[in-house]
N, CA, C and O of each residue as an XYZ file, in Angstrom:
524
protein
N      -0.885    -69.724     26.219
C      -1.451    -68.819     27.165
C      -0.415    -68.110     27.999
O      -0.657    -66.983     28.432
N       0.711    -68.709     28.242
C       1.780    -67.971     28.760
C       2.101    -66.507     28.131
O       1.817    -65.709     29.024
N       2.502    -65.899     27.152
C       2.687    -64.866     26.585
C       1.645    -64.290     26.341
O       1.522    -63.235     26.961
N       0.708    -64.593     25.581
C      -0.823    -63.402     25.223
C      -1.554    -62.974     26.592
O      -2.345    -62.035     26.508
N      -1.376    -63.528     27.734
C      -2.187    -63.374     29.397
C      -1.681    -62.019     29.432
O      -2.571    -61.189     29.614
N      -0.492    -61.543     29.308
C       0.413    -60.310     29.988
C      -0.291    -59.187     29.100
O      -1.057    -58.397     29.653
N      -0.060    -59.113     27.832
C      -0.690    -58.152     26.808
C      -2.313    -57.552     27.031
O      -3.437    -58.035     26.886
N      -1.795    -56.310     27.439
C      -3.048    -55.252     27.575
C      -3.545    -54.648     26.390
O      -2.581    -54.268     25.726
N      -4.544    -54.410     25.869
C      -5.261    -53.641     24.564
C      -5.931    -53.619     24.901
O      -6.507    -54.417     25.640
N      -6.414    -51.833     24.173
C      -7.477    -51.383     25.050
C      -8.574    -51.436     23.822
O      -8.464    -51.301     22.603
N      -9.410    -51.632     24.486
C     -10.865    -52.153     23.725
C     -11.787    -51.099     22.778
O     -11.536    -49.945     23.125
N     -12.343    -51.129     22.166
C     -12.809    -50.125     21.228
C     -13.252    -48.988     21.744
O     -12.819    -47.941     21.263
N     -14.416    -48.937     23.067
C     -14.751    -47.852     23.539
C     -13.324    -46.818     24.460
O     -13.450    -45.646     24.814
N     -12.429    -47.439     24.601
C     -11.335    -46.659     25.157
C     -10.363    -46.159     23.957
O      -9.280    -45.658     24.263
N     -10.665    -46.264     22.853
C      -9.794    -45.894     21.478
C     -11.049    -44.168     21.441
O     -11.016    -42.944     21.308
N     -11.877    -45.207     21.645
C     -13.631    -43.593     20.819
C     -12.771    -42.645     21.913
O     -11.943    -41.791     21.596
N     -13.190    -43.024     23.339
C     -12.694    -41.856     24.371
C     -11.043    -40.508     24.420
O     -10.767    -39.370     24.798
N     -10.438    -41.675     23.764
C      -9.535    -40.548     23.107
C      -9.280    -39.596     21.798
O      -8.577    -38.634     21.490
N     -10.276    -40.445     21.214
C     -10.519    -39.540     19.987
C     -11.758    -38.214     20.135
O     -11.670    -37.073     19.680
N     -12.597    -38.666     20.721
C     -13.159    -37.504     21.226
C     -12.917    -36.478     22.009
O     -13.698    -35.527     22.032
N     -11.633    -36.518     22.885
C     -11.153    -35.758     23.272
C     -10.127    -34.221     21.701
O      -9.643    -33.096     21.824
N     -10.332    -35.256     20.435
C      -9.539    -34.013     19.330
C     -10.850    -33.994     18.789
O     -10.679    -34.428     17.649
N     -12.031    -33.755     18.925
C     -13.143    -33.730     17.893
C     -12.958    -32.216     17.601
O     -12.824    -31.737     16.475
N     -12.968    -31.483     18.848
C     -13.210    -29.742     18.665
C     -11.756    -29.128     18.194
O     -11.722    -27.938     17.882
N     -10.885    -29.701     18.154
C      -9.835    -29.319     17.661
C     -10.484    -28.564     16.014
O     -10.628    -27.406     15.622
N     -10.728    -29.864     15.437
C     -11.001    -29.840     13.548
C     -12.150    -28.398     13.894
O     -12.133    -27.359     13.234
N     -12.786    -28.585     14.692
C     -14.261    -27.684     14.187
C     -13.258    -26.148     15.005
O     -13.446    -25.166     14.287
N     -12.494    -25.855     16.018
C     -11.869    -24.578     16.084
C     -10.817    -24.319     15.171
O     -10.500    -23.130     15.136
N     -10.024    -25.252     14.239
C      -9.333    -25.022     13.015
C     -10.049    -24.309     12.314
O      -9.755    -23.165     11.966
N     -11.487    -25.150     11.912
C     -12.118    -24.688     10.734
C     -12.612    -22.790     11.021
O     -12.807    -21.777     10.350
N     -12.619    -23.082     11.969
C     -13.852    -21.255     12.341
C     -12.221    -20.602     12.345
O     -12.080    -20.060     11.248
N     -11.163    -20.479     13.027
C     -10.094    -19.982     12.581
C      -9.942    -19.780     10.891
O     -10.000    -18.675     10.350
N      -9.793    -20.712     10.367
C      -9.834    -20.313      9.265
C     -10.728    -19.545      8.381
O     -10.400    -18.866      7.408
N     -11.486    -19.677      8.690
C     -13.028    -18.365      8.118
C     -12.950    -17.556      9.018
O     -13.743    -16.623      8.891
N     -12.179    -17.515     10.078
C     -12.149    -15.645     10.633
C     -11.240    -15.264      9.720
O     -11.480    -14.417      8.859
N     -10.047    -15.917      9.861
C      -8.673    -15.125      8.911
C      -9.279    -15.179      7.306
O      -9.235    -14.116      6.687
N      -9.740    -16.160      6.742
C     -10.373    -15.395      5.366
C     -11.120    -14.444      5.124
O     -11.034    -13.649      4.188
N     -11.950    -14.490      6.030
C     -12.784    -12.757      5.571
C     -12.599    -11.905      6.400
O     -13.391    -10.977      6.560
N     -11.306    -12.084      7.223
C     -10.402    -10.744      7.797
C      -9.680    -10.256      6.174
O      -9.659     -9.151      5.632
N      -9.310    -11.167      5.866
C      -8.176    -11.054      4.592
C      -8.987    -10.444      3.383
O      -8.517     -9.581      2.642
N     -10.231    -10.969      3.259
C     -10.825    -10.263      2.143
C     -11.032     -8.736      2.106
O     -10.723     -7.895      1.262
N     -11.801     -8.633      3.576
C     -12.166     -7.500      4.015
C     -11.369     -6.405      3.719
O     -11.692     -5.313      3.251
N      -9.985     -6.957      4.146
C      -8.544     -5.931      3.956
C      -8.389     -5.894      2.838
O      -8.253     -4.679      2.691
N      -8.268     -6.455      1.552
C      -8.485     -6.106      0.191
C      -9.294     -5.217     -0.297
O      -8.918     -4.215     -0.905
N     -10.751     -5.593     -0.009
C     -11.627     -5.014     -0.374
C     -11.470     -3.115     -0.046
O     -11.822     -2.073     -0.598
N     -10.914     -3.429      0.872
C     -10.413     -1.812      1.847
C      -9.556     -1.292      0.716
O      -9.573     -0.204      0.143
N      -8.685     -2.528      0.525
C      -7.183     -1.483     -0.204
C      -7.512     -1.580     -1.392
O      -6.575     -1.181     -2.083
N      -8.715     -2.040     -2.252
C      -9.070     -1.901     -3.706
C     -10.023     -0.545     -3.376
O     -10.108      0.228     -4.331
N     -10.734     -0.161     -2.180
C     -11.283      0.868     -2.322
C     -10.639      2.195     -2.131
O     -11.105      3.304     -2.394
N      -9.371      1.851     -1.577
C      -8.388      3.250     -1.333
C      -7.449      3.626     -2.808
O      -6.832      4.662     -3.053
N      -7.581      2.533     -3.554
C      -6.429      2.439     -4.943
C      -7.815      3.559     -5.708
O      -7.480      4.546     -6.364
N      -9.248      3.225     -5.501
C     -10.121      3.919     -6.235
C     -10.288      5.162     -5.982
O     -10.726      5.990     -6.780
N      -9.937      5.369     -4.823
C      -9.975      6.697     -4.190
C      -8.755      7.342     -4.790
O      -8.845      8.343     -5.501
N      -7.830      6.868     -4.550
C      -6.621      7.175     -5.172
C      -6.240      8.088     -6.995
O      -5.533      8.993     -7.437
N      -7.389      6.959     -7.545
C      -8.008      7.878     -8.642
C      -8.416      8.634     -8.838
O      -7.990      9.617     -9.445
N      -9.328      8.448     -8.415
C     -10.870      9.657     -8.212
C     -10.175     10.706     -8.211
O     -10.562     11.669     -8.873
N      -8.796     10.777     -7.351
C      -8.441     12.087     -6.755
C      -7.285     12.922     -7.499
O      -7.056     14.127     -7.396
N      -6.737     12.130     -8.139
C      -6.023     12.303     -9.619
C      -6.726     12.561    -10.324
O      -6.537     13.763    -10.509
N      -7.764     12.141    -11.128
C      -8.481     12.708    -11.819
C      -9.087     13.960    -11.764
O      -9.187     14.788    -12.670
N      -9.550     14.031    -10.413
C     -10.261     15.521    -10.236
C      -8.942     16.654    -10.098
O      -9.258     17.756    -10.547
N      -7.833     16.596     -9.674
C      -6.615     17.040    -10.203
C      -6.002     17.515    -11.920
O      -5.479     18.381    -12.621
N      -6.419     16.525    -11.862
C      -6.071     16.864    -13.602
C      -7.413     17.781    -14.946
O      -7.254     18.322    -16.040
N      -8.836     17.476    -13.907
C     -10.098     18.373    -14.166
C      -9.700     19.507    -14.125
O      -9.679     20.216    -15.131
N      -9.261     19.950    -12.831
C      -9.610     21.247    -12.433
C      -8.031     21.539    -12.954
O      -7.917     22.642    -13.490
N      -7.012     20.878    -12.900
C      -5.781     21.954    -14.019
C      -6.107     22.210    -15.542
O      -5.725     23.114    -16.285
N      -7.016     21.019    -15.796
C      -7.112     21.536    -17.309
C      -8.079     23.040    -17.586
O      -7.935     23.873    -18.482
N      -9.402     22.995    -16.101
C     -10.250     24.208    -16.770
C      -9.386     25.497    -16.560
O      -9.459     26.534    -17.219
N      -8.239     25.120    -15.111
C      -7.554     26.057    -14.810
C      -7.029     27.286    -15.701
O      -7.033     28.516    -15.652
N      -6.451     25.975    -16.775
C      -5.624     26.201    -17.774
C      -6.280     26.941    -18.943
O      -5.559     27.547    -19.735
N      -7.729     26.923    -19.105
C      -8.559     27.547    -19.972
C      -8.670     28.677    -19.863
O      -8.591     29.562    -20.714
N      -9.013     28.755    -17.960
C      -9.512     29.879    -18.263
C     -10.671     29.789    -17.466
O     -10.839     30.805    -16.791
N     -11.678     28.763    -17.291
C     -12.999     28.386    -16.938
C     -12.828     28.684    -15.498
O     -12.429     27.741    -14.814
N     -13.027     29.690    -14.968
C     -13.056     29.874    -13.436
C     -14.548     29.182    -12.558
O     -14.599     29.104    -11.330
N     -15.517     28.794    -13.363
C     -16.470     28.640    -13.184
C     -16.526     26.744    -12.603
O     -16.924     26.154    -11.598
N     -15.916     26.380    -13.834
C     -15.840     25.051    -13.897
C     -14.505     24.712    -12.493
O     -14.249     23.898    -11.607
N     -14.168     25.544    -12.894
C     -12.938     25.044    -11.255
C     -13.109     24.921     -9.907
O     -12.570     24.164     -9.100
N     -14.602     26.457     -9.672
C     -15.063     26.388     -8.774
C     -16.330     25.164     -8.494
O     -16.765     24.925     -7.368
N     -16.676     24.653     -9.417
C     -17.587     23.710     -9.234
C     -16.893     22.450     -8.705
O     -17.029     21.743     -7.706
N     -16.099     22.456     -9.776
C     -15.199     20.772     -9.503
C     -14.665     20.806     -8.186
O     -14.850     19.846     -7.437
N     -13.787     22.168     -7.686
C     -13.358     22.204     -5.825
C     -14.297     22.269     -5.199
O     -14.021     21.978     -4.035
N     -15.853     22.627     -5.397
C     -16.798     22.731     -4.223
C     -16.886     21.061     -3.842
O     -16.750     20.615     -2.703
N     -17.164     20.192     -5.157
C     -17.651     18.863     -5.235
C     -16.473     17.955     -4.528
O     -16.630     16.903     -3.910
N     -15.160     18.713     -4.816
C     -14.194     17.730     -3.902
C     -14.221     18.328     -2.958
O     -13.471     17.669     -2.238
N     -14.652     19.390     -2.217
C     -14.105     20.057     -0.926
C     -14.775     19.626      0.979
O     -14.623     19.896      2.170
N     -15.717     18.608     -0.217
C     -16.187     17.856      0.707
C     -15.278     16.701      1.662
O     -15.385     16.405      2.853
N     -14.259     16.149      0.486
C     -13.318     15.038      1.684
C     -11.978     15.289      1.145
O     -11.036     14.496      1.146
N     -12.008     16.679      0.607
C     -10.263     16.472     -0.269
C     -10.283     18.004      0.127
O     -11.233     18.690      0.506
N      -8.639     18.417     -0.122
C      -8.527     19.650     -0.270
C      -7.905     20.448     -1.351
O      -6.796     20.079     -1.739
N      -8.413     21.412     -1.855
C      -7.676     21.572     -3.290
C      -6.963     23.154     -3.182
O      -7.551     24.213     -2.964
N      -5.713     22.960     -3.377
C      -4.571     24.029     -4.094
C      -4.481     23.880     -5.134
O      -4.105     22.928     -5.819
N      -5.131     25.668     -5.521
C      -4.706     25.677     -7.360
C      -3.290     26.895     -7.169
O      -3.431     27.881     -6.445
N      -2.228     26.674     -7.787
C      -1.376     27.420     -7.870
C      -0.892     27.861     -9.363
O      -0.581     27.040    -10.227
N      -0.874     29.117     -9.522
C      -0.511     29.849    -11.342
C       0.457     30.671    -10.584
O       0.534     31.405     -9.599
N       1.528     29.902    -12.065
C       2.720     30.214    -12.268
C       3.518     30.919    -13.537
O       3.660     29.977    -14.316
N       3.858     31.590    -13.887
C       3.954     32.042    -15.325
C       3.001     31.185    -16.588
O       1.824     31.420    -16.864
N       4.028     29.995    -17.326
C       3.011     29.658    -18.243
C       2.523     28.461    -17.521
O       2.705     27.474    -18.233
N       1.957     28.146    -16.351
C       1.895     26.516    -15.685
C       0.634     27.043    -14.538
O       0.561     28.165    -14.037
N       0.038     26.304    -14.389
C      -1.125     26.024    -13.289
C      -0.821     24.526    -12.166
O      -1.258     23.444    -12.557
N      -0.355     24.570    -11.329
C      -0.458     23.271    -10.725
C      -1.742     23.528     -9.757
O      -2.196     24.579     -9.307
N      -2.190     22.066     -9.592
C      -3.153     22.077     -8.889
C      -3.230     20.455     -8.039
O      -3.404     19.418     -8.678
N      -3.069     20.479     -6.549
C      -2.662     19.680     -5.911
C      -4.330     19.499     -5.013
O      -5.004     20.427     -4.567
N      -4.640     18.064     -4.961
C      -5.520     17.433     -4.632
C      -5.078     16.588     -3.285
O      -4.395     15.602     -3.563
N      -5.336     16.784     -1.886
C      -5.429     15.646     -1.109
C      -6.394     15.681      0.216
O      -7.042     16.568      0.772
N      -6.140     14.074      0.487
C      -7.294     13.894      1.516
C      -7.060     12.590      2.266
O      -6.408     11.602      1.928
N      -7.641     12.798      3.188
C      -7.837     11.097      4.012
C      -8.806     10.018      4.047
O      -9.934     10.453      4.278
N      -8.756      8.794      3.900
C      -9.219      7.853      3.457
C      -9.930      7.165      4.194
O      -9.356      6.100      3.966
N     -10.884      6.840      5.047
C     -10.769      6.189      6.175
C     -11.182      4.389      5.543
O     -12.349      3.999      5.575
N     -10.147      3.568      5.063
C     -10.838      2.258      4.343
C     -11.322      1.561      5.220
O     -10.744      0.476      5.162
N     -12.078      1.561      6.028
C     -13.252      0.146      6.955
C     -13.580      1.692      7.661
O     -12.811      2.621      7.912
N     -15.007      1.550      7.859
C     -15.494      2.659      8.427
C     -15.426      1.823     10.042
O     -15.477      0.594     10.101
N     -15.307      2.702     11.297
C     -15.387      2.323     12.484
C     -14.139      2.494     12.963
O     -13.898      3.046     14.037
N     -13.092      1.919     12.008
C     -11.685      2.055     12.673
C     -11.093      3.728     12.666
O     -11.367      4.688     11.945
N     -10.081      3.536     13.927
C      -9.770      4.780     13.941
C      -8.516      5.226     13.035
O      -7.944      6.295     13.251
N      -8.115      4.340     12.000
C      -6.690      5.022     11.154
C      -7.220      5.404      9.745
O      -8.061      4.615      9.315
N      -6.872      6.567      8.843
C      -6.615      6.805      8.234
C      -5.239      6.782      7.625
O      -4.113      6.918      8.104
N      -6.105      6.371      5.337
C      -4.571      6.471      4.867
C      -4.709      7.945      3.663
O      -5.705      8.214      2.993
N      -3.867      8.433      3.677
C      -3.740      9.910      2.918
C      -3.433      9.922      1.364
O      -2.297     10.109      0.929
N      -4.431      9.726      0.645
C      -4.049     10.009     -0.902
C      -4.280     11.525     -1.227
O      -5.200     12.274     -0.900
N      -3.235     11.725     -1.921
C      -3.146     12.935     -2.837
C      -2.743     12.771     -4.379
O      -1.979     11.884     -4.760
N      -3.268     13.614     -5.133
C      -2.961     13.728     -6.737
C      -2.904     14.990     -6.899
O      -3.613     15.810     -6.315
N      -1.735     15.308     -8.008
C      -1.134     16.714     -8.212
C      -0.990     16.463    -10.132
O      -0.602     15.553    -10.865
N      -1.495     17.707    -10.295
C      -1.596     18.195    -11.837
C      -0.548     19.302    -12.077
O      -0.127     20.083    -11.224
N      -0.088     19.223    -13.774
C      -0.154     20.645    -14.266
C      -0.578     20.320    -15.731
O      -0.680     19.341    -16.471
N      -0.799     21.871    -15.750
C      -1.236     22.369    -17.297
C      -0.783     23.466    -17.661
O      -0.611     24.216    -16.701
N      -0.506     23.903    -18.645
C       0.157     25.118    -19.730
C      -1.104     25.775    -19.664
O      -2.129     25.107    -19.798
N      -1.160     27.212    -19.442
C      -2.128     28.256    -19.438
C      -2.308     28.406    -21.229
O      -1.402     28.830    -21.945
N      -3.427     28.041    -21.649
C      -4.036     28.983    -22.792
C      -3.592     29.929    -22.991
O      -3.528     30.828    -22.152
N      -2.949     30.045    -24.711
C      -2.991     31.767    -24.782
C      -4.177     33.035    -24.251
O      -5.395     33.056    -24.072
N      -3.442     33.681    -24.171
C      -4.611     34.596    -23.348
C      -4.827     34.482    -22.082
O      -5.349     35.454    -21.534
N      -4.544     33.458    -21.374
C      -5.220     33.594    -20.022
C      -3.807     33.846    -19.065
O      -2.636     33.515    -19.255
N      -4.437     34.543    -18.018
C      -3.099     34.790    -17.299
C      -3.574     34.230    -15.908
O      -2.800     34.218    -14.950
């Protein structure tokens, strides 16, 4: 009894009381971590929709140099009315060459205030005959 009298240990309900003091720790880890994951997705999802845009806008570039290039004044004006909605289109003829430069702003998450700027630029060889 001499030695074990001195020795303090603290009893089960004073072990719980400090552990409950880290309970909310684990549960504000966890919600941290599901904000930053579908912050992170979100931002993908943004920059897979600006890479598509990115297309879109090349493509309609390379439309309107090819009718350029025909000849089809008709078809050129259709294809720039349909982009002239969020893009802007320069057709430029040059001896035997048509360039035709496509751009615009992106806004990827609607609400925010930044835009990112894709452009796509064509050429094509003018058809004999067409000047």
């Amino acid at each position: 009894m001499t030695g074990s009298m001195n020795v303090i240990r603290p009893c089960r309900g004073a072990w719980r009381q400090r552990r409950r003091g880290d309970q909310g720790v684990v549960t504000a880890e966890t919600a941290l971590a599901s904000l930053t994951l579908v912050a992170l997705v979100a931002l993908i999802l943004a920059l897979i929709g600006v890479g598509l845009v990115q297309v879109q806008v090349v493509d309609a570039a390379a439309q309107i140099a090819r009718h350029a290039a025909r000849g089809d004044t008709a078809a050129v004006e259709k294809l720039t009315a349909e982009v002239a909605s969020v893009a802007t289109v320069d057709v430029t003829r040059r001896a035997p060459m048509v360039d035709v430069r496509v751009a615009g702003d992106v806004r990827p998450i609607r609400g925010l205030a930044f835009t990112i700027h894709v452009e796509g630029t064509a050429t094509a060889v003018l058809e004999p005959g067409v000047s």
